[in-house]
PDB file of N, CA, C and O in Angstrom, chain B, residues numbered from 101:
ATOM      1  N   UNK B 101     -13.286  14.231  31.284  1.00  0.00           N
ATOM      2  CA  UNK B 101     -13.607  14.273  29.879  1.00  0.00           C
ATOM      3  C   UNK B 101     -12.306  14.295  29.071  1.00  0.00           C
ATOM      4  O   UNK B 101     -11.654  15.335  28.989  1.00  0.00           O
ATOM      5  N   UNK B 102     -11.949  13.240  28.517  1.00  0.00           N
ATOM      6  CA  UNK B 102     -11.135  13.392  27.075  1.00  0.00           C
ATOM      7  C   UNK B 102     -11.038  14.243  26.184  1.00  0.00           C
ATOM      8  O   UNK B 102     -11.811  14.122  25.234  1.00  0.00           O
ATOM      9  N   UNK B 103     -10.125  15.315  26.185  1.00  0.00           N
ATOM     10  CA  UNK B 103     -10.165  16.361  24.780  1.00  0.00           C
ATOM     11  C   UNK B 103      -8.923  16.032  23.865  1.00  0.00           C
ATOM     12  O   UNK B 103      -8.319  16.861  23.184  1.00  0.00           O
ATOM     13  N   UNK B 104      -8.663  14.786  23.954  1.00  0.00           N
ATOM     14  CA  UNK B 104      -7.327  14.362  22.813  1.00  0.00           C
ATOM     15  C   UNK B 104      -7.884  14.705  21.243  1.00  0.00           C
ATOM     16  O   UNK B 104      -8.904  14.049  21.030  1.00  0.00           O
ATOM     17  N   UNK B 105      -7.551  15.429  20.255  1.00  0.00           N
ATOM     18  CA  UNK B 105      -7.606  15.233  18.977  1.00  0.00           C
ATOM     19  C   UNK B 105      -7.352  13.664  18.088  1.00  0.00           C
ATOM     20  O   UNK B 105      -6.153  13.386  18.097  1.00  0.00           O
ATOM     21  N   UNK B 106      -7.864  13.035  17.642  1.00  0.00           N
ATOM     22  CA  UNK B 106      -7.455  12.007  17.017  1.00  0.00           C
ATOM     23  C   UNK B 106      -7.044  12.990  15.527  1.00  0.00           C
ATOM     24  O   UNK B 106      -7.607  13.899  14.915  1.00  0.00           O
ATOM     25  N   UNK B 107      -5.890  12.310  15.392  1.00  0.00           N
ATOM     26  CA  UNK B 107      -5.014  13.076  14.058  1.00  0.00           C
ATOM     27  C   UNK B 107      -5.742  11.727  13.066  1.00  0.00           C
ATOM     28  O   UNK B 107      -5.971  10.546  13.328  1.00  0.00           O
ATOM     29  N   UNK B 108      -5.916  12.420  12.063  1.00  0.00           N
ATOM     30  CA  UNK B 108      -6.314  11.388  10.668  1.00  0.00           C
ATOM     31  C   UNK B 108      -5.600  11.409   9.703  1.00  0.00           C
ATOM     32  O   UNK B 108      -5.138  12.389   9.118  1.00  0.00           O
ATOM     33  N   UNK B 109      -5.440  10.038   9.434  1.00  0.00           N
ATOM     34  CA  UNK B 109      -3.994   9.723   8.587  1.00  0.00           C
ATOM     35  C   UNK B 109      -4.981  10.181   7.360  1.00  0.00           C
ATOM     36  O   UNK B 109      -6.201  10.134   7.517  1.00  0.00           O
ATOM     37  N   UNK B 110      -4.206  10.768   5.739  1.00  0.00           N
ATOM     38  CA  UNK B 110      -4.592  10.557   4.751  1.00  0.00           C
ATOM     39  C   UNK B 110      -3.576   9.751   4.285  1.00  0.00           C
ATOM     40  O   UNK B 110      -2.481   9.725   4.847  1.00  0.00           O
ATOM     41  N   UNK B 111      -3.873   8.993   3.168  1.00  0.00           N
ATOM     42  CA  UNK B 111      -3.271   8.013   2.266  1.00  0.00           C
ATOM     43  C   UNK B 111      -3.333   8.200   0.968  1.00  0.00           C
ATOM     44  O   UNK B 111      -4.331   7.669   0.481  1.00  0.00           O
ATOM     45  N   UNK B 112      -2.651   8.751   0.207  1.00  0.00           N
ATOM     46  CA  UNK B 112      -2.547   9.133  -1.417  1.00  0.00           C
ATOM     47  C   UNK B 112      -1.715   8.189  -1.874  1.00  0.00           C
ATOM     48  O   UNK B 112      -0.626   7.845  -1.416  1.00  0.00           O
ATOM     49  N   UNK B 113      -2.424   7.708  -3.006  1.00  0.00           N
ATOM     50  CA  UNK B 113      -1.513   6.706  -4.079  1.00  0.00           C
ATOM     51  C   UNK B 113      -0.250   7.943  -4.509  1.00  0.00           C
ATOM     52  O   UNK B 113       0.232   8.840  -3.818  1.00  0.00           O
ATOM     53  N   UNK B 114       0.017   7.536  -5.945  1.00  0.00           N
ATOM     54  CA  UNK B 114       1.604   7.752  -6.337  1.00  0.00           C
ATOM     55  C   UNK B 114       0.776   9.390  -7.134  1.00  0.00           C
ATOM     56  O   UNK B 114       1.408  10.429  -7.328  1.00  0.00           O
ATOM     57  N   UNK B 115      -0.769   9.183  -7.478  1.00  0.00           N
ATOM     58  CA  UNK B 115      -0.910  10.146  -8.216  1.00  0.00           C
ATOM     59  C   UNK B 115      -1.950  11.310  -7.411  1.00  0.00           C
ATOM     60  O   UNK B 115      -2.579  12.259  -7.880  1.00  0.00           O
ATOM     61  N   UNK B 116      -1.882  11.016  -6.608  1.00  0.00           N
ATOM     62  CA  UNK B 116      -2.631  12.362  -5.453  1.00  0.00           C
ATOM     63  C   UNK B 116      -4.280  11.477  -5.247  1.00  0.00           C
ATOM     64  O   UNK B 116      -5.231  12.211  -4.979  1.00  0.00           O
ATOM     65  N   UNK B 117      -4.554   9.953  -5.379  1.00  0.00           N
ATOM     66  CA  UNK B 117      -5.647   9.682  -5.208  1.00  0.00           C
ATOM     67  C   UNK B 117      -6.044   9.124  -3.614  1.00  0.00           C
ATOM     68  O   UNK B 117      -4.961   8.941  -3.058  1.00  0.00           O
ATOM     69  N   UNK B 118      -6.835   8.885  -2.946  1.00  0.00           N
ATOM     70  CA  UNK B 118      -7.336   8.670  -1.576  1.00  0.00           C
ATOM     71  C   UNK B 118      -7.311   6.839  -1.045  1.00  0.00           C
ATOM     72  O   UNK B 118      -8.130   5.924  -0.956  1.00  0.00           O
ATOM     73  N   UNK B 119      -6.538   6.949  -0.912  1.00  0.00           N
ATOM     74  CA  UNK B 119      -6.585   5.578  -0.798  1.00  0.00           C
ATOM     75  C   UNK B 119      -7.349   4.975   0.552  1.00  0.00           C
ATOM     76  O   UNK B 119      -7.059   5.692   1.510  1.00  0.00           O
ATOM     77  N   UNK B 120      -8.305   3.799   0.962  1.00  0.00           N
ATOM     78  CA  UNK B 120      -8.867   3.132   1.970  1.00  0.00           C
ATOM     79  C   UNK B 120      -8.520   1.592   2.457  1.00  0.00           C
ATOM     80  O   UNK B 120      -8.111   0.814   1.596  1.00  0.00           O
ATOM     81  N   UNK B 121      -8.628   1.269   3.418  1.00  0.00           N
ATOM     82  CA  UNK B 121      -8.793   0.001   3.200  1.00  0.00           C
ATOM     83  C   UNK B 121      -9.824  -0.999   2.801  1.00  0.00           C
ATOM     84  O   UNK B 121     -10.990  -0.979   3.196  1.00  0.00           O
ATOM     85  N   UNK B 122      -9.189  -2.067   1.810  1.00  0.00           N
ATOM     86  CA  UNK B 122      -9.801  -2.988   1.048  1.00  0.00           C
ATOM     87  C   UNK B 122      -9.877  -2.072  -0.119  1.00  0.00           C
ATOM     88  O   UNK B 122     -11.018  -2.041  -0.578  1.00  0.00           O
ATOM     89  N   UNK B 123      -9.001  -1.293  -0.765  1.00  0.00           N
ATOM     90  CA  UNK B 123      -8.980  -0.870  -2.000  1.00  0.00           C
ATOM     91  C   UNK B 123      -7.850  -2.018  -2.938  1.00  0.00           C
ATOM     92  O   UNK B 123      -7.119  -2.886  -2.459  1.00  0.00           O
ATOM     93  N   UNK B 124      -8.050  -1.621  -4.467  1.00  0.00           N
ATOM     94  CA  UNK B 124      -6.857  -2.669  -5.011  1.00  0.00           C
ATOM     95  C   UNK B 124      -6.596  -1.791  -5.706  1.00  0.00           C
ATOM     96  O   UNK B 124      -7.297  -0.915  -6.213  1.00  0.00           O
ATOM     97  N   UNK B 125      -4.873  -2.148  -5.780  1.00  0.00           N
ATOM     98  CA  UNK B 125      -3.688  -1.420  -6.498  1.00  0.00           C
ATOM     99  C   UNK B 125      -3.233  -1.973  -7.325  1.00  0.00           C
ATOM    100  O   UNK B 125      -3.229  -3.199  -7.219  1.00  0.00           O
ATOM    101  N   UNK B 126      -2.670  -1.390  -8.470  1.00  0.00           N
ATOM    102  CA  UNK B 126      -1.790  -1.767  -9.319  1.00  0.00           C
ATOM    103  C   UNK B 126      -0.033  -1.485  -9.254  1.00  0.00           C
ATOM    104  O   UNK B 126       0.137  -0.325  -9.631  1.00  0.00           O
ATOM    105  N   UNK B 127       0.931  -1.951  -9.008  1.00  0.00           N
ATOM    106  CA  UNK B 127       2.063  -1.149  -9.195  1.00  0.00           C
ATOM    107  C   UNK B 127       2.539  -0.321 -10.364  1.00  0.00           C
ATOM    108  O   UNK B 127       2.180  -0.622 -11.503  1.00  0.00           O
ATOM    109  N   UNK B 128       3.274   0.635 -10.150  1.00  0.00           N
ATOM    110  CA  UNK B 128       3.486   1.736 -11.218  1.00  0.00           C
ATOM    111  C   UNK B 128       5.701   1.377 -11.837  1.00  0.00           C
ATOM    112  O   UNK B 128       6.586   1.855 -12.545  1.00  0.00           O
ATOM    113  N   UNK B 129       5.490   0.525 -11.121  1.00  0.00           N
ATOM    114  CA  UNK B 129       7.379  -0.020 -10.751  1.00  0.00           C
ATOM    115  C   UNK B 129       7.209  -1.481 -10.614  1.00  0.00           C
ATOM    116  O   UNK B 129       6.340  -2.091  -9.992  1.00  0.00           O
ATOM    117  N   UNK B 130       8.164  -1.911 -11.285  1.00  0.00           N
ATOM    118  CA  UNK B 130       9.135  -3.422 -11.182  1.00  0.00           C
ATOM    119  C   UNK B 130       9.358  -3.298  -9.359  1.00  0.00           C
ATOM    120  O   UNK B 130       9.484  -2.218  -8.783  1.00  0.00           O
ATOM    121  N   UNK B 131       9.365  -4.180  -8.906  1.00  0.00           N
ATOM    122  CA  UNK B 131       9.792  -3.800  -7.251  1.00  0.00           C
ATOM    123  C   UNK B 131      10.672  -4.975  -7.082  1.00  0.00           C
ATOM    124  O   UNK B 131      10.135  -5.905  -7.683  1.00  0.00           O
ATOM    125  N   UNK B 132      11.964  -5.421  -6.448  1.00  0.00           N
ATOM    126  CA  UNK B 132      12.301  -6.664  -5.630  1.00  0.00           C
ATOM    127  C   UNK B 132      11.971  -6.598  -4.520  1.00  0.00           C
ATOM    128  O   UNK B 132      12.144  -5.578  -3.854  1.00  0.00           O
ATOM    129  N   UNK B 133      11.106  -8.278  -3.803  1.00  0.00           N
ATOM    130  CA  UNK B 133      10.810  -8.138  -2.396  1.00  0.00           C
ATOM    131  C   UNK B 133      12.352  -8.501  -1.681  1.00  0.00           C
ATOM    132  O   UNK B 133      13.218  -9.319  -1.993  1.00  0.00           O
ATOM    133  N   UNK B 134      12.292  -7.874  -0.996  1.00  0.00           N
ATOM    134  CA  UNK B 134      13.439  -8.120   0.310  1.00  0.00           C
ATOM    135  C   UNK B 134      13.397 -10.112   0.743  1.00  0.00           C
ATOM    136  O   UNK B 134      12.381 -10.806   0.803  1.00  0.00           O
ATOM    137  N   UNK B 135      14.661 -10.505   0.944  1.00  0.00           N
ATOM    138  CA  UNK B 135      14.670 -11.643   1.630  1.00  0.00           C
ATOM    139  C   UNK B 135      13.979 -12.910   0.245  1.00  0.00           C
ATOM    140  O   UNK B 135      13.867 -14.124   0.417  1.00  0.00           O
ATOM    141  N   UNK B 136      13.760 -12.439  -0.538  1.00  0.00           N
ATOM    142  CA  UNK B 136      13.020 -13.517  -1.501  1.00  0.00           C
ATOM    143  C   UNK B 136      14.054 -12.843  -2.821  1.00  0.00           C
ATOM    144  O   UNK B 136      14.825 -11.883  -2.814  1.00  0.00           O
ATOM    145  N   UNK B 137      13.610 -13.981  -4.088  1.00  0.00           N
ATOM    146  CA  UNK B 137      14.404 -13.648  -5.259  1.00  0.00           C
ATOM    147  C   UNK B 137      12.957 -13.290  -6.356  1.00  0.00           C
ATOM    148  O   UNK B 137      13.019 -13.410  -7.580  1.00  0.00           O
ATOM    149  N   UNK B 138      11.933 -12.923  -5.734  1.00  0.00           N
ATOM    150  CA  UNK B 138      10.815 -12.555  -6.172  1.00  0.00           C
ATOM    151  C   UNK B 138      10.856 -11.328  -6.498  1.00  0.00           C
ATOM    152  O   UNK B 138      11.325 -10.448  -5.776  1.00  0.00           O
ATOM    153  N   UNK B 139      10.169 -11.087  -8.072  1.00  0.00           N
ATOM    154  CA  UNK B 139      10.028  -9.487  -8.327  1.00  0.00           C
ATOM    155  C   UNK B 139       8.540  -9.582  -8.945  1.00  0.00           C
ATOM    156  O   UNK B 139       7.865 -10.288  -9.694  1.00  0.00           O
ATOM    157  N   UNK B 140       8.443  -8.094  -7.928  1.00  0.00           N
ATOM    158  CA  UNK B 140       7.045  -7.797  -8.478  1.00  0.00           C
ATOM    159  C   UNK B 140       7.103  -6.559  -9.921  1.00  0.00           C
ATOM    160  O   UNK B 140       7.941  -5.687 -10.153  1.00  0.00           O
ATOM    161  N   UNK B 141       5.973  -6.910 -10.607  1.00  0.00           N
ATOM    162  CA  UNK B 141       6.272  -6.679 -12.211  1.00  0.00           C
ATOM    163  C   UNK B 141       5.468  -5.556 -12.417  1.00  0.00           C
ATOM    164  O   UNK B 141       4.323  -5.726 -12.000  1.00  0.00           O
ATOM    165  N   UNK B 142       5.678  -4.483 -12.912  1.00  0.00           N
ATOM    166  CA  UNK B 142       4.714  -3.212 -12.859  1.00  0.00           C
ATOM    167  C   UNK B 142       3.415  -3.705 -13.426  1.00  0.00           C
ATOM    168  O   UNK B 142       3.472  -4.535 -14.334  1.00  0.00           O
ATOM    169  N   UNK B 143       2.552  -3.395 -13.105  1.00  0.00           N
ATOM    170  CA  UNK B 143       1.088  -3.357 -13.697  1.00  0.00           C
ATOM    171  C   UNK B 143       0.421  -4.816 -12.577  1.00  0.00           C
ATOM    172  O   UNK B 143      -0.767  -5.112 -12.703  1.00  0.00           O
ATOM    173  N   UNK B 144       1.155  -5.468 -11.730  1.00  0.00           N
ATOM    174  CA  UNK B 144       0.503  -6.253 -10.602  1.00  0.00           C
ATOM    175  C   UNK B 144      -0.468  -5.796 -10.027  1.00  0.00           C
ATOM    176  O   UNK B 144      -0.438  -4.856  -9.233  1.00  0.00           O
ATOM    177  N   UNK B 145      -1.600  -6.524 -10.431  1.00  0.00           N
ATOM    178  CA  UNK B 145      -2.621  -5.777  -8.993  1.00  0.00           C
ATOM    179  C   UNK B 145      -2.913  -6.716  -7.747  1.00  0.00           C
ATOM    180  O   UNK B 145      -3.017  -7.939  -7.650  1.00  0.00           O
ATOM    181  N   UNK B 146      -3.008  -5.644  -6.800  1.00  0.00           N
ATOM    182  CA  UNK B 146      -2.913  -6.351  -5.471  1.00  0.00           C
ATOM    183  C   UNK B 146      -4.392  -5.619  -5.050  1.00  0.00           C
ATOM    184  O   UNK B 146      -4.815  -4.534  -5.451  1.00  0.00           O
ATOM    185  N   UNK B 147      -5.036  -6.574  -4.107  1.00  0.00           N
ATOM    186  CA  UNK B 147      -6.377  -6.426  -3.686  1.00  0.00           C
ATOM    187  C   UNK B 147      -6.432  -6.405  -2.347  1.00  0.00           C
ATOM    188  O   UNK B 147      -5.601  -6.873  -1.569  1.00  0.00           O
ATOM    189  N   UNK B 148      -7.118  -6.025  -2.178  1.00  0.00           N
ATOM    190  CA  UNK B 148      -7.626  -5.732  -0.383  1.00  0.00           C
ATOM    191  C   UNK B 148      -6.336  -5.070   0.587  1.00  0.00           C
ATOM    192  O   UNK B 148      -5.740  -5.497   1.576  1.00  0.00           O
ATOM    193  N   UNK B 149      -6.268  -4.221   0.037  1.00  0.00           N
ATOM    194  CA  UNK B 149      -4.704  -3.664   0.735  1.00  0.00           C
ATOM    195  C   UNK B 149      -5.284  -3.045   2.164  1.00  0.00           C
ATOM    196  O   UNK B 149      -6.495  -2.827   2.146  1.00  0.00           O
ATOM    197  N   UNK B 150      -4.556  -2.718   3.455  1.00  0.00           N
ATOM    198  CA  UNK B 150      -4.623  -2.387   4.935  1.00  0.00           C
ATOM    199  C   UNK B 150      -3.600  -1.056   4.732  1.00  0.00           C
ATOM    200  O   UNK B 150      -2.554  -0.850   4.116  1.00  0.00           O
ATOM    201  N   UNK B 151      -4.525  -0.249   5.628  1.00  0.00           N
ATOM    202  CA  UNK B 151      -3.512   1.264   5.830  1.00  0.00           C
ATOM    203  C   UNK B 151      -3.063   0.517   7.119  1.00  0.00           C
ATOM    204  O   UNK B 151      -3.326  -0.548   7.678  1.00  0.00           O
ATOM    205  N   UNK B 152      -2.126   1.769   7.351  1.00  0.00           N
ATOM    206  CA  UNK B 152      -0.776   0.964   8.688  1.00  0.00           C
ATOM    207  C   UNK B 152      -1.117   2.439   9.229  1.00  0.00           C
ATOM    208  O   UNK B 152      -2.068   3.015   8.703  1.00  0.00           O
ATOM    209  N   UNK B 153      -0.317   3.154  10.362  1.00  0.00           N
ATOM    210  CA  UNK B 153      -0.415   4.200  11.012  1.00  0.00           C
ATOM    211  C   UNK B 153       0.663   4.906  10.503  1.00  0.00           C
ATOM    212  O   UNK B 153       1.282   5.691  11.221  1.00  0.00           O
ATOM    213  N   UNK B 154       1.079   4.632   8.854  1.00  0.00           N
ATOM    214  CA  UNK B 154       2.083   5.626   8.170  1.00  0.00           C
ATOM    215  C   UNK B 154       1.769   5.761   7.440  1.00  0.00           C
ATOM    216  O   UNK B 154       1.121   4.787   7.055  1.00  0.00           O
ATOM    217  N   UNK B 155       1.798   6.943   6.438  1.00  0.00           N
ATOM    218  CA  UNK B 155       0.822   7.574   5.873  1.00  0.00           C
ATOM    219  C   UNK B 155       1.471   7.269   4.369  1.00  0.00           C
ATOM    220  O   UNK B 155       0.977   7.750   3.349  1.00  0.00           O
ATOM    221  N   UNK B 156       2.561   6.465   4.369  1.00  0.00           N
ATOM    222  CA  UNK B 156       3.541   6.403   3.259  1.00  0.00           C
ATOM    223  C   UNK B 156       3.695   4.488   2.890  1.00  0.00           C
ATOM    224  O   UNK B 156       4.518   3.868   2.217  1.00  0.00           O
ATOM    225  N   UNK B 157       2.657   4.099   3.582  1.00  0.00           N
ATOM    226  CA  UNK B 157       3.285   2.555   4.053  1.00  0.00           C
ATOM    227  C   UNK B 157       1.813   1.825   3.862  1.00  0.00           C
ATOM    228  O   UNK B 157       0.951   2.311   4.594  1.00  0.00           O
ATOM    229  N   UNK B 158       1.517   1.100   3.290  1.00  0.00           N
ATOM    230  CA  UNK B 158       0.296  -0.139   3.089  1.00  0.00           C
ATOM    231  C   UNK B 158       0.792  -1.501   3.190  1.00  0.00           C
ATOM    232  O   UNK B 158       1.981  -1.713   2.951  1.00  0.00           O
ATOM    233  N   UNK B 159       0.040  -2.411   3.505  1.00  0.00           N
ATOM    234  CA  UNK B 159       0.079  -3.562   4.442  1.00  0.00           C
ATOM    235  C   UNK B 159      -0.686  -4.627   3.071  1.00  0.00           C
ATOM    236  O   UNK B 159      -1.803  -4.410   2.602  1.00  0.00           O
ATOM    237  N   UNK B 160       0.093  -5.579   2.706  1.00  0.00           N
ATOM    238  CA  UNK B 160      -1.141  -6.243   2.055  1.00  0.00           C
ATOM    239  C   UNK B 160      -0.130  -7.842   1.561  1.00  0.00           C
ATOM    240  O   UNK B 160       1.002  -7.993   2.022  1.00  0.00           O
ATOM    241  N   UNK B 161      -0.657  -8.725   0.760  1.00  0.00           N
ATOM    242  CA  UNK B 161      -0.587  -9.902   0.248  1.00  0.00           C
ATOM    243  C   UNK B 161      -0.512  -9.822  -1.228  1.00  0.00           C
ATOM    244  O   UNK B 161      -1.444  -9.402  -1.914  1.00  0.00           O
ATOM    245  N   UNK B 162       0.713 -10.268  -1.738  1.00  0.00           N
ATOM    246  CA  UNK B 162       0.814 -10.643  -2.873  1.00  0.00           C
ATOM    247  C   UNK B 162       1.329 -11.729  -3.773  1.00  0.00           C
ATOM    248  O   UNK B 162       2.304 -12.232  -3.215  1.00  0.00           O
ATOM    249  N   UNK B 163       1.088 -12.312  -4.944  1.00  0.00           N
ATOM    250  CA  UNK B 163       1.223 -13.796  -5.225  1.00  0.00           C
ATOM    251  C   UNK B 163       2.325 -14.518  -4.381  1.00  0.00           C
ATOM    252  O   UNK B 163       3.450 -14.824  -4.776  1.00  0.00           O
ATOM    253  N   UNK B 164       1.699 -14.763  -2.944  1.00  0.00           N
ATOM    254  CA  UNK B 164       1.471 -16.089  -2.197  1.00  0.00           C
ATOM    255  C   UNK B 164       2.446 -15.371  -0.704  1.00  0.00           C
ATOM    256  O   UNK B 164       2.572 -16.053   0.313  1.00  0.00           O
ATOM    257  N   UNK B 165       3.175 -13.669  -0.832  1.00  0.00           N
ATOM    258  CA  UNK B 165       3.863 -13.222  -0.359  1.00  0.00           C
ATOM    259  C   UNK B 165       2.973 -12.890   1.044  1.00  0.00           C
ATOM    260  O   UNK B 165       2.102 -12.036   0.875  1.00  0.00           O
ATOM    261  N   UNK B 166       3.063 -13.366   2.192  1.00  0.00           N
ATOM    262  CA  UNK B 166       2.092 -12.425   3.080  1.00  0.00           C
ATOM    263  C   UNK B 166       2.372 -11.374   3.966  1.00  0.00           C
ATOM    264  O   UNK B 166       3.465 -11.758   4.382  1.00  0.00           O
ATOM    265  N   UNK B 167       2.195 -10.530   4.429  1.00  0.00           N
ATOM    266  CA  UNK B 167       2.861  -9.281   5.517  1.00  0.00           C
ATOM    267  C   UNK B 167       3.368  -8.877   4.633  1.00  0.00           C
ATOM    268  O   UNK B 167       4.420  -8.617   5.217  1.00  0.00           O
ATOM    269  N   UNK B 168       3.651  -8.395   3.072  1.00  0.00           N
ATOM    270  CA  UNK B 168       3.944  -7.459   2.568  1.00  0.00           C
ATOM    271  C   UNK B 168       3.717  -6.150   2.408  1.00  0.00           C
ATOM    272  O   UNK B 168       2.658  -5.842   1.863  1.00  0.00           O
ATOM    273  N   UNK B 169       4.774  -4.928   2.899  1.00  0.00           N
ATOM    274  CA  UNK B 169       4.574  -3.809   3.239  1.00  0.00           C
ATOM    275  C   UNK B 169       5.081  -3.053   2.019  1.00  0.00           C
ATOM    276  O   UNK B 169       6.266  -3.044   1.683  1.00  0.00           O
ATOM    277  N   UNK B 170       3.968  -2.334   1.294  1.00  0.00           N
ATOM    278  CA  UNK B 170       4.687  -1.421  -0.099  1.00  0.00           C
ATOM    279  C   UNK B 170       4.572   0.118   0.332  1.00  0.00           C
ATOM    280  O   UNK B 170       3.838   0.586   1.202  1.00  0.00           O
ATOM    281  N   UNK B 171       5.396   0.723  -0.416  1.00  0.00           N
ATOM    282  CA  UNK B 171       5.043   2.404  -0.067  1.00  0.00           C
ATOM    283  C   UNK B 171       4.162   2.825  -1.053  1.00  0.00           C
ATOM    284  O   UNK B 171       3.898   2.037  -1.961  1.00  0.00           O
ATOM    285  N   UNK B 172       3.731   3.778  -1.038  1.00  0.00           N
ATOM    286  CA  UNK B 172       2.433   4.109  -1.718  1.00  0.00           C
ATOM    287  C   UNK B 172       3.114   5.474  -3.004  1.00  0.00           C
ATOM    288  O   UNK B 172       2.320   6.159  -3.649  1.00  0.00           O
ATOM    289  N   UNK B 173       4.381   5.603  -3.125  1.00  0.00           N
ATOM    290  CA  UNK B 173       4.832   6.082  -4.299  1.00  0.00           C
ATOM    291  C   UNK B 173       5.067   5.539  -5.308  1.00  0.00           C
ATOM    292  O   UNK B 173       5.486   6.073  -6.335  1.00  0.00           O
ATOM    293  N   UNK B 174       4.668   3.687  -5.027  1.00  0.00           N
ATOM    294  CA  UNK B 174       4.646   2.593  -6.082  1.00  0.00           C
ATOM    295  C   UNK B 174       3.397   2.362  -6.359  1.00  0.00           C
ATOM    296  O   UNK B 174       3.184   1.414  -7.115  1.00  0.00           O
ATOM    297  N   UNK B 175       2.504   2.956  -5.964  1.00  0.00           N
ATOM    298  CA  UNK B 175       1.167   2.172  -6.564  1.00  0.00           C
ATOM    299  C   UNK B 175       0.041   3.405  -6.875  1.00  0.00           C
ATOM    300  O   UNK B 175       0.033   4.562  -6.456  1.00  0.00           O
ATOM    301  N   UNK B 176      -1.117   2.544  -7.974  1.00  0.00           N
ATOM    302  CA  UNK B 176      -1.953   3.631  -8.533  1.00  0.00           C
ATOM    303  C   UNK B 176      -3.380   2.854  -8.046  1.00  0.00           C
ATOM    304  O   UNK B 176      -3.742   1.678  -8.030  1.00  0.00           O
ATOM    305  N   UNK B 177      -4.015   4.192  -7.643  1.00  0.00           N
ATOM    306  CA  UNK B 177      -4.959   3.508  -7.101  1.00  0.00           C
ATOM    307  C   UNK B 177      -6.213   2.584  -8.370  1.00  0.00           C
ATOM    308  O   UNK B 177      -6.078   3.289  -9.370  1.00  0.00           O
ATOM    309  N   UNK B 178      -7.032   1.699  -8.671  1.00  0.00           N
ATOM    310  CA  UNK B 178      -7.690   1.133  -9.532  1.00  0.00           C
ATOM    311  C   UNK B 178      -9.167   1.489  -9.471  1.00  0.00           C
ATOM    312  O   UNK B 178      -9.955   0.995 -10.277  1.00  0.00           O
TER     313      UNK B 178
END
């Protein structure tokens, strides 16, 4: 018999809210993406965002960017 605990990630936006996957965000910050001359512009909303197994880290797509990884002290949940 298996008695491992599965630990459960929580995920809080920038303002103490619960974040899931397939929720959409807005950014709260201007951001530059890495490797591109692309900036993302505060008030962007991004849709269908993926939790990752860090509790500080979301997974998602933005205008046309894909595998983009934001931290979650940039975004408010919508």
């Amino acid at each position: 018999m298996n008695t491992e605990d599965e630990e459960i990630i929580v995920v809080k936006d920038a303002y103490g809210n619960i974040l899931t996957s397939g929720d959409s965000v807005t950014l709260i910050k201007d951001l530059k993406v890495k490797g591109t001359s692309i900036t993302l512009k505060k008030g962007t909303k991004i849709k269908n965002i993926r939790l990752t197994n860090d509790e500080d880290l979301v997974d998602c797509n933005a205008d046309g960017i894909k595998g983009l990884v934001l931290r979650t002290e940039f975004l408010k949940k919508i």
